[in-house]
C-alpha positions in Angstrom: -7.1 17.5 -50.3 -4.8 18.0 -47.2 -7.3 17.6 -44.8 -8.5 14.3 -46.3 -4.4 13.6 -46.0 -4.6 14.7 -42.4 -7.4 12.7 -41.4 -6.0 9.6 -43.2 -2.3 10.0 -41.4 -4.3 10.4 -37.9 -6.5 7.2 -38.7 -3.0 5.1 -39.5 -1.4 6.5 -36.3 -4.3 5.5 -34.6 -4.6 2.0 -36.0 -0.7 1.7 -35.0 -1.5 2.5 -31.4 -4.8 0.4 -31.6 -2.6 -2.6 -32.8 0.0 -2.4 -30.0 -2.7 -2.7 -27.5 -4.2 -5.4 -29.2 -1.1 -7.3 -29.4 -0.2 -5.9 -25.9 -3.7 -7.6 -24.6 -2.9 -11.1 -26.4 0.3 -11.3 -24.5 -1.6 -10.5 -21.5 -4.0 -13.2 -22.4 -1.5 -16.0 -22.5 -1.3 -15.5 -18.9 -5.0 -15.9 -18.0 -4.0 -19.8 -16.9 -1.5 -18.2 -14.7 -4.0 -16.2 -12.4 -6.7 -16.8 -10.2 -9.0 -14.3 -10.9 -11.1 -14.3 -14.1 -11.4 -10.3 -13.8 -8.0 -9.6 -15.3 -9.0 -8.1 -18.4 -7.1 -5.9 -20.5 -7.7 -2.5 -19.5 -11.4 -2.6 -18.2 -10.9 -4.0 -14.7 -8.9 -3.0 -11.6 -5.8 -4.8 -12.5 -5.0 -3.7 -15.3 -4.6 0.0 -16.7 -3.5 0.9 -19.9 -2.6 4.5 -21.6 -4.9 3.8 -24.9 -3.4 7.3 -26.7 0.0 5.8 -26.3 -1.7 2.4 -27.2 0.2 0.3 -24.6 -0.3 -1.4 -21.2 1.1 1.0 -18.2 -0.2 -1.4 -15.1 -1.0 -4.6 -13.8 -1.9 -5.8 -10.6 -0.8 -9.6 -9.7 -0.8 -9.4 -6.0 -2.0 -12.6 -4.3 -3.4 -13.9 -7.7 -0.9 -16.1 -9.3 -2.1 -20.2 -9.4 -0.2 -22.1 -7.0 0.8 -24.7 -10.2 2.1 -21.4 -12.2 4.3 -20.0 -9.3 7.2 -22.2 -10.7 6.8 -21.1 -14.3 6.6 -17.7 -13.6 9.8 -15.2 -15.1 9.9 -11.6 -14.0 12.3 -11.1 -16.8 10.1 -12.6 -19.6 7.1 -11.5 -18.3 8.5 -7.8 -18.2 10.5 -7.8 -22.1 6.7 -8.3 -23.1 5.5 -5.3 -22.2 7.6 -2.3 -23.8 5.8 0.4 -21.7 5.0 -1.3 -18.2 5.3 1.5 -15.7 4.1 -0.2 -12.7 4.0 -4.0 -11.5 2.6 -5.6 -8.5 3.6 -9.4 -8.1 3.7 -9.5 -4.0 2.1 -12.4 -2.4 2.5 -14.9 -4.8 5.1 -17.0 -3.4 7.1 -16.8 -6.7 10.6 -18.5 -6.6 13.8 -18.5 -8.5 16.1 -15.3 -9.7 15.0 -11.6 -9.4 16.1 -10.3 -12.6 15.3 -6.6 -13.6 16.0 -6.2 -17.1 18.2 -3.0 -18.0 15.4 -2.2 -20.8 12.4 -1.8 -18.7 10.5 1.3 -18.3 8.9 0.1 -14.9 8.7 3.0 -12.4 7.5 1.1 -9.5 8.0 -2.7 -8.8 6.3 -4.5 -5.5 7.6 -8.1 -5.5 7.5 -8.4 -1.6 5.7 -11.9 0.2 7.7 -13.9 -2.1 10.6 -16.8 -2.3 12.9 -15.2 -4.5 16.7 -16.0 -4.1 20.0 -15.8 -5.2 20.7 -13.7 -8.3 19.2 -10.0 -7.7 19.9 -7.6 -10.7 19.1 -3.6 -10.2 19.3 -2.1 -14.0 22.3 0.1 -14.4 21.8 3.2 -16.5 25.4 3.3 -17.3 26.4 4.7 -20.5 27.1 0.9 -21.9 24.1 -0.1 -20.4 22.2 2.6 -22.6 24.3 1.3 -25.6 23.3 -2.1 -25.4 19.4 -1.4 -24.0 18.4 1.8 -26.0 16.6 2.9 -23.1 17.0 4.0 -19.8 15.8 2.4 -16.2 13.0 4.7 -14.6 12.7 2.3 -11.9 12.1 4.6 -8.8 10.1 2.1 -6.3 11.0 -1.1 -5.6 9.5 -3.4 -2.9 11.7 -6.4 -2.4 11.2 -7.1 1.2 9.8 -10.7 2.4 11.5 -12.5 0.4 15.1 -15.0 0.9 17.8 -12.3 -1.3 21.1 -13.5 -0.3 24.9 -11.5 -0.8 25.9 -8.4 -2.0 23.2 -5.9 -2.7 25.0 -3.2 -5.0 23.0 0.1 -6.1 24.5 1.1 -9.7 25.8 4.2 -9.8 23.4 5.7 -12.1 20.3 4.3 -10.8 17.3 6.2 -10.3 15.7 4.6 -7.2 14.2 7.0 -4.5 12.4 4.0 -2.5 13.5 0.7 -1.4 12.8 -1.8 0.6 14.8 -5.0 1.4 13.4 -5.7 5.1 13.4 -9.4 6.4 15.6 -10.9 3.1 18.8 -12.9 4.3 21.4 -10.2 2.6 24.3 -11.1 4.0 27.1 -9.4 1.6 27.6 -5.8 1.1 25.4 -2.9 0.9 27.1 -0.7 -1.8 25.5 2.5 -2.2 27.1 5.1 -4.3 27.4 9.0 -3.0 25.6 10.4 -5.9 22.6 8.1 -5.4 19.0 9.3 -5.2 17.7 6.9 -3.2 15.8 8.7 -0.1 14.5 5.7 1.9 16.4 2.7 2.4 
């Protein structure tokens, strides 16, 4: 009898994890009128990878591939609150415009939003103890690609942050450059 109780315990995790890809792979499909290429398909092409024991998405590739009438529509910050366990995100190339928000929730490692238009507000998560009381989570973010893009002002690396890699070549930065002594960050 507790075997059969294992197995059906293991099938209902299972079906849990199947059911957040599922849903993960509808959100995805929402944005099939945003992209170019057909061949985004959840986690059987190139673009996008996914970590089916965990049951969610872990990649997606959108370099050079958002539609030209979609560039305007497009939110980092929505786009990323949608997937819970995105650990990597390429967006370069796409001309995107508007604010570069990084949400304080996201568990993206690695973020490449170079060869854009983005300007103004630029938000780098903060894993500050209030920032873990409000977000339940900590940043991961290690990589981020920023460079090409028109970032204006102060460019201030939270204290806590866990970057290692960044790069903020040809923006128009024209504030400070705060960078605390305990950071991690090894290329600038």
């Amino acid at each position: 009898m507790n075997i059969y109780k294992l197995f059906l315990f293991s099938v209902n995790i299972s079906l849990i994890f199947c059911s957040e890809l599922i849903q993960e792979c509808e959100i995805l499909n929402s944005y099939k009128s945003y992209v170019r290429d057909d061949e985004i398909q959840c986690c059987n092409s190139s673009y996008v990878k996914c970590d089916e024991s965990e049951g969610h998405i872990v990649s997606i590739n959108l370099r050079n591939n958002i539609k030209i009438e979609m560039r305007n529509k497009f939110s980092l910050e929505s786009f990323l609150n949608q997937f819970p366990s995105l650990e990597k995100l390429d967006i370069s190339g796409n001309n995107l415009k508007g604010n570069l928000i990084i949400p304080n929730n996201t568990t993206l490692v690695e973020l490449d939003a170079s060869e854009n238009y983005f300007k103004g507000k630029f938000v780098i998560p903060d894993n500050s103890e209030i920032g873990l009381f409000f977000s339940n989570a900590e940043s991961k973010l290690e990589i981020l690609n920023i460079s090409n893009n028109e970032l204006t002002g102060d460019l201030i690396i939270p204290k806590n942050s866990t970057l290692v890699k960044l790069n903020i070549s040809d923006n128009r930065l024209n504030g400070k450059l705060i960078i605390p002594p305990n950071s991690n960050l090894k290329t600038l």
